[in-house]
C-alpha positions in Angstrom: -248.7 66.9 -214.8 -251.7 68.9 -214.3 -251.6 71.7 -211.5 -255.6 71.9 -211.3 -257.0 69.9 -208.1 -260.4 68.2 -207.6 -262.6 69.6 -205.0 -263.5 67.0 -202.4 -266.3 65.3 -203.4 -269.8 66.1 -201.0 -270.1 62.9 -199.1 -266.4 63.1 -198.2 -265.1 60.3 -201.0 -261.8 60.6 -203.2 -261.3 61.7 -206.5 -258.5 61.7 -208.5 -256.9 64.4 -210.5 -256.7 64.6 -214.0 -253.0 62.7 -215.2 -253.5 60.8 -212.8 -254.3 56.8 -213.8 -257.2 54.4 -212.9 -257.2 52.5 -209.4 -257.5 55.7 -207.4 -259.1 54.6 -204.0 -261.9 56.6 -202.5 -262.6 56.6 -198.5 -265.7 57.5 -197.5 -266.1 58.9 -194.0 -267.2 55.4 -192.5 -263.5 54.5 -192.8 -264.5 52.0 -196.0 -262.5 52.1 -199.2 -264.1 51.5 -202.3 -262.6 52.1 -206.1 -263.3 55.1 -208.7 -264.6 54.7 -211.7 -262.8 57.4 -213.8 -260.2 57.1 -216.4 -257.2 59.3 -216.6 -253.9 58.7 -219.0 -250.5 59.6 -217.4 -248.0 58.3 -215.1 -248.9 57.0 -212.2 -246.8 58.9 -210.0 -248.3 61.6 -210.7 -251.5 60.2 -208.4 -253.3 62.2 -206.1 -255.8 60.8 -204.0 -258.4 62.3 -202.0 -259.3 61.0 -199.1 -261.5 60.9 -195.4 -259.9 60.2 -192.5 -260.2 60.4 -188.8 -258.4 60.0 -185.7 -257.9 56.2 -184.2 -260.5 55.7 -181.3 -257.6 55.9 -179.1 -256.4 59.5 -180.4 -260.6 61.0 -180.4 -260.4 59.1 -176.7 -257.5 60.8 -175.5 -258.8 64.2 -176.5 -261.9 64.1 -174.7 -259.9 63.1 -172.0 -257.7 65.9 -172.2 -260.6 68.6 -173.4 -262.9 67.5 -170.3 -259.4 68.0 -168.2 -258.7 71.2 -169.6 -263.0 72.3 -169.3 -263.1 71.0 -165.4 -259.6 72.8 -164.1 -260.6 75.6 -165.1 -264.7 75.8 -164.5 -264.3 74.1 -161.3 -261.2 75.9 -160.3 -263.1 79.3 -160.7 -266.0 78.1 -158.8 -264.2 76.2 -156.1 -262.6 79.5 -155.5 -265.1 82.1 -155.9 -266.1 82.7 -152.4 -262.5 84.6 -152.3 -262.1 85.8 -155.7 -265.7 87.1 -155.4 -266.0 85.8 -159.4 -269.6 85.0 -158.0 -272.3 83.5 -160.8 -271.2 85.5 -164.3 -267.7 84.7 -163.7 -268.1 81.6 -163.3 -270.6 80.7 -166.1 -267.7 82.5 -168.4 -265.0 80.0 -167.1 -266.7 77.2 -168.1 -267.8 79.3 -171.4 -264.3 80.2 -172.1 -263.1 76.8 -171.4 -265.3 75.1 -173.8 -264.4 77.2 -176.3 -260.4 77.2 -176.2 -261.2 72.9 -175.8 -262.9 72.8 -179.0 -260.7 74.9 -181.0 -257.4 73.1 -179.5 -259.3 69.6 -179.6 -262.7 69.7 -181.5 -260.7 68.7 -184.6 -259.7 65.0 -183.2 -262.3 64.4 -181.2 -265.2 66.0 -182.2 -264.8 68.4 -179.1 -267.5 66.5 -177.1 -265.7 67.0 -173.2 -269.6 66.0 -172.1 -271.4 62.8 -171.7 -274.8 64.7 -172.6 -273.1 65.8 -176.1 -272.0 62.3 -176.8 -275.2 60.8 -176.3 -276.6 63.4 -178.4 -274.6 63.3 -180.7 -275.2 59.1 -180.8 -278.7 59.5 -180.9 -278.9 62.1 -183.5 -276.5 59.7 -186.4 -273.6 62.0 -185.6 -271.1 59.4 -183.8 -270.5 56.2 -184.0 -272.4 53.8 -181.3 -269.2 52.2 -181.0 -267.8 55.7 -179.2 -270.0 55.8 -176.7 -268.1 53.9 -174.1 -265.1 54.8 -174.7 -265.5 58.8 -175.0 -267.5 58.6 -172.0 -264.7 56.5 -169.8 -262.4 59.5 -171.4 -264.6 62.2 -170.1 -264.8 61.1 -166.5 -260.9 60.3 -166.3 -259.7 63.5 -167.7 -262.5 65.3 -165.3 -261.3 63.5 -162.1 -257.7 64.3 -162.9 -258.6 67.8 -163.0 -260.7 67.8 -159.8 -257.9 65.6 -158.1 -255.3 68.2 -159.0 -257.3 70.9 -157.7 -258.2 68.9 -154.3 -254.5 68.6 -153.9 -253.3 72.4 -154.3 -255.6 72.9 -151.8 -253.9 74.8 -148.8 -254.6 72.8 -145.2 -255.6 76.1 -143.4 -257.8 77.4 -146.2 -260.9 75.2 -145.1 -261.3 76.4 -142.1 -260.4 80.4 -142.7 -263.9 79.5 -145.3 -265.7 78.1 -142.5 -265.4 77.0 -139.0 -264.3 73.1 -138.6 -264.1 73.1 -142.8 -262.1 70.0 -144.4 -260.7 69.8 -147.6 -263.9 67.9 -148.5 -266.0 70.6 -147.1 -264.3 73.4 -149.6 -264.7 71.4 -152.6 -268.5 70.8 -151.8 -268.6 74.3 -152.5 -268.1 73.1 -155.8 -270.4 70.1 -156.1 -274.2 69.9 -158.0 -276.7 69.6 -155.4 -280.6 70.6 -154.8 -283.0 70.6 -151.6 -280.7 71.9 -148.8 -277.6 71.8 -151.4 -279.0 74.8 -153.7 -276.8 77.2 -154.2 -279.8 79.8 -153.5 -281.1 77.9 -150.0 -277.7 78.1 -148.8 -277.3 81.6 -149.6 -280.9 82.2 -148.1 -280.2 80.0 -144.7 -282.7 77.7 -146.2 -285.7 79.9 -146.7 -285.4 79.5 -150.3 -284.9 75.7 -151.7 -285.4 74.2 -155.1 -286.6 70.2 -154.4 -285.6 67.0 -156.5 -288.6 68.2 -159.5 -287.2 71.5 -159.8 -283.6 70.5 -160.3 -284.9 68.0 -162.4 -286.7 69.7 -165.1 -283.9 72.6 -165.2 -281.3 70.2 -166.3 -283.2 68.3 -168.4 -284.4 71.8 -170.2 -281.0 73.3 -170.3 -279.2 70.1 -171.4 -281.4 69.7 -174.1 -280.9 73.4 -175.4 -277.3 73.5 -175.0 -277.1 69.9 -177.0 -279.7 71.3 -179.2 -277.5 74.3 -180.4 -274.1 71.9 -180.6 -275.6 69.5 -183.0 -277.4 72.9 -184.7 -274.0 74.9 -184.8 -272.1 71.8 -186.4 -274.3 70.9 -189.1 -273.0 70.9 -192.7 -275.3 73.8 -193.1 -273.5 76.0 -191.0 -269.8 77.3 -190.9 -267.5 75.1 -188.2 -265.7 78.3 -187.6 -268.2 79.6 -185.4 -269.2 76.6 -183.8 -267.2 76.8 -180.5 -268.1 79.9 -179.8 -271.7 78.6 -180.2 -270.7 76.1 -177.8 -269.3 78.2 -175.1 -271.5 81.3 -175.4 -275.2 79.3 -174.9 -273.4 77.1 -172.3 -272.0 80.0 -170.2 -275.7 81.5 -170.6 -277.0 78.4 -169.7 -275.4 77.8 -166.3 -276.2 81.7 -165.6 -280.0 79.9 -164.9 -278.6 77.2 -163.5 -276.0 77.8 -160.8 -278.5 79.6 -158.4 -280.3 76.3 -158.7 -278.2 73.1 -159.0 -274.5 75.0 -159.0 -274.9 74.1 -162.6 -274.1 71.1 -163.9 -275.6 70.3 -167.9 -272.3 67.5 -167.6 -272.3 64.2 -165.7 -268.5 64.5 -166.1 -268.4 67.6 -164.1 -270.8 66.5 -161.9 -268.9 63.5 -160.6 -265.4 65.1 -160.7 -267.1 67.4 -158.4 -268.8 64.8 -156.1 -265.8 62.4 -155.9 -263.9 64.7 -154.1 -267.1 66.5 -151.6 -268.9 65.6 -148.9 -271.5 62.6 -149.1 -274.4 63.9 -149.9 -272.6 65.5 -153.5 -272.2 61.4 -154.5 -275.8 60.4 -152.6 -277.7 63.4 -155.0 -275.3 62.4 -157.7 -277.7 60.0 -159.9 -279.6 63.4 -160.5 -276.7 64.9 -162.5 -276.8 61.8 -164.8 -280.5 61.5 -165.3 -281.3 64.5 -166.1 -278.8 65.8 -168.9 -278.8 62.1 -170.7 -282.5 62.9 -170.5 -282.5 66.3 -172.0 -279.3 65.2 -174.6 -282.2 62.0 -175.9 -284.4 64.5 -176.4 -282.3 67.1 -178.1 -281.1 63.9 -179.9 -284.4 62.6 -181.1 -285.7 66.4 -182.3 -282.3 66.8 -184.5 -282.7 63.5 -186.1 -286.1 63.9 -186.8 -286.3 67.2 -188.3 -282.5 68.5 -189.7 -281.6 67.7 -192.9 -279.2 65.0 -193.6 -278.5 64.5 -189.4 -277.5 61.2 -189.6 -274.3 61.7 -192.7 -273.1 64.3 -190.3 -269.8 64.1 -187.8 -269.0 66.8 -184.9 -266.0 69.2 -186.5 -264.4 66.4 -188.6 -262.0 67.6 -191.0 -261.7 65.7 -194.8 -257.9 65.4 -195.3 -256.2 65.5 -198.8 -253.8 62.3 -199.3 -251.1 63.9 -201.6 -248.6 61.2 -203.5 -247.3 64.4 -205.4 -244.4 66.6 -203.2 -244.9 69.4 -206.3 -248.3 70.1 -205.1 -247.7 70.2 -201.4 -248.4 73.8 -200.0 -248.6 75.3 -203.6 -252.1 73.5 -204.8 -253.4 71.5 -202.1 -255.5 72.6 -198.9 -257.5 70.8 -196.7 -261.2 71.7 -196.8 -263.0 71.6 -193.8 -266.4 69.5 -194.0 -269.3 72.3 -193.7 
C-alpha cells in the first residue's frame, strides 16, 4: 500500500489514507462517529483510520484525583513545614509552582491537568469541558487533596506541636497551613495583630488572582498556542500569584486546597472556609465569561487533549505514524 499518511484533519475528525477503501469512520472530538465521504480502491486491510479520542470519565476522574494529590503533598507539605525549614513565602509559592507543573506534564494529557475547582469551572464556562465533568472532576479534586492532607496530618510527629508552640496539637500545626483572613492573615499574625486584612480584602484578592491565573490556563492552552509550554504557564503565574497572596489569605486560588487544609485545622479554617470557595469560582466565572467572549474558537477547544491515530496497519506503526498533538 501507500506509505504517505493523512494529516489529522483540523476539527479533530478521521481521514483515511489513500489504498485504503470506503467506510472509513471519522470521530470527532465529541466522541460521535460519523462516515467519510472519500473513495479509495485497494484492500481493505490496508485501512488506516484516524481518529479522536479521550480518556473514560473515570480515567480523566482518577487523574485529577491523583494530580490534586500530588499538587497538595507537596504545596502544603512545604508550607506546613516552613516555620522549620525557613522556605518562608518564595519557597513556598515555588512548591506549589513546581507541583503544578510536574502534574500537568505527568497528568495534563488524561485529564486535562485541571487539579482545581476554579480551572474546571473555567474551563466549563468558557466551552472547554464538558458540563457533564463538572461533578465528577470536582468530587476527584477534593478526594485526592484530602488524601494528601490526611497523609501529611499523620506523619506528623506527637512532640512537634508543641516544640512550634506552647500547648500546640496536631490541629494547631496544620492551621499553620490553612487559608484564613481577619485575625488568620498570615501578615496579622506575623504583626501580633497590628496589621489585618478583613473579609473584603481577602475577598477581592482571590477573586482577582483566580481570575488571572484561570485567565492564562485557558490563554496558554488555546489551539493558538503551543501545549508544550503550557504547564510551565501554569506553574510560573500561579507560583507568582500566591507570592501576593500568602501574606494575605496563606494563598489559596483552589477550593481543593483550601478544604484539605481546613479539614484537618482548627475551627475557625472550616468556619472562614465558604470564603475560599466563593471567591475563586467567582474570579474562574469571570475569567470564564472574558475567554468565551473574546478568543477565537473558545468553545471547539479541550484543555491538553491529545488526537490519537487508530492504525489497522502493523507496517506503519513507528515508521509513518505519530500522534499530533491538538494545538
Amino acid at each position: 500500500m501507500s506509505q504517505d499518511t493523512s494529516d489529522l484533519t483540523p476539527d479533530g475528525g478521521s481521514t483515511a489514507v489513500p489504498g485504503s477503501t470506503t467506510g472509513a469512520t471519522a470521530v470527532t472530538p465529541s466522541g460521535t462517529a460519523t462516515s467519510t465521504a472519500s473513495t479509495y480502491a485497494g484492500d481493505t486491510d490496508d485501512l488506516v483510520v484516524l481518529e479522536s479520542s479521550r480518556p473514560s470519565l473515570a480515567a480523566r476522574a482518577a487523574g485529577e484525583a491523583l494530580g490534586t494529590f500530588l499538587l497538595v503533598l507537596i504545596g502544603l507539605g512545604v508550607t506546613l513545614y516552613s516555620p522549620l525549614s525557613n522556605a518562608g513565602s518564595l519557597g513556598i509559592a515555588l512548591a506549589f509552582g513546581f507541583a503544578l507543573v510536574a502534574g500537568t506534564i505527568a497528568l495534563g494529557h488524561v485529564s486535562g491537568g485541571h487539579f482545581n475547582p476554579a480551572v474546571t469551572l473555567g474551563a466549563v464556562i468558557a466551552g472547554r469541558t464538558p458540563v457533564r465533568d463538572l461533578v465528577p472532576y470536582w468530587l476527584a479534586q477534593l478526594v485526592g487533596g484530602a488524601l494528601a492532607a490526611a497523609a501529611l496530618f499523620a506523619t506528623i510527629p506527637s512532640a512537634l506541636p508543641g516544640l512550634v508552640a506552647e500547648g500546640g496539637t496536631s490541629r494547631t500545626f496544620f492551621s499553620g497551613a490553612a487559608n484564613g483572613y481577619a485575625s488568620h492573615s498570615p501578615l496579622s499574625t506575623q504583626s501580633n495583630g497590628q496589621v489585618t486584612f478583613d473579609l473584603l480584602p481577602a475577598l477581592l484578592i482571590e477573586v482577582v488572582l483566580t481570575a488571572v491565573l484561570v485567565a492564562v490556563v485557558l490563554g496558554a492552552t488555546s489551539r493558538r498556542n503551543w501545549h508544550v509550554a503550557a504547564p510551565f504557564a501554569f506553574g510560573l503565574s500561579y507560583a507568582g500569584l500566591l507570592l501576593v497572596a500568602i501574606p494575605i489569605t496563606n494563598g489559596s486560588l483552589n477550593p481543593a486546597r483550601s478544604t484539605a487544609a481546613a479539614v484537618f485545622s482548627e475551627g475557625w479554617a472550616l468556619s472562614q472556609l465558604w470564603v475560599f470557595w466563593a471567591a475563586p469560582l467567582v474570579g474562574a466565572a469571570i475569567a470564564g465569561l472574558a475567554h468565551r467572549a473574546f478568543a477565537v474558537d473558545a468553545d471547539s477547544d479541550n484543555l491538553l487533549e491529545e488526537d490519537h491515530l487508530v492504525v489497522d496497519d502493523d507496517s506503519l506503526l513507528d515508521d509513518d505514524v505519530a500522534v499530533s498533538p491538538r494545538v
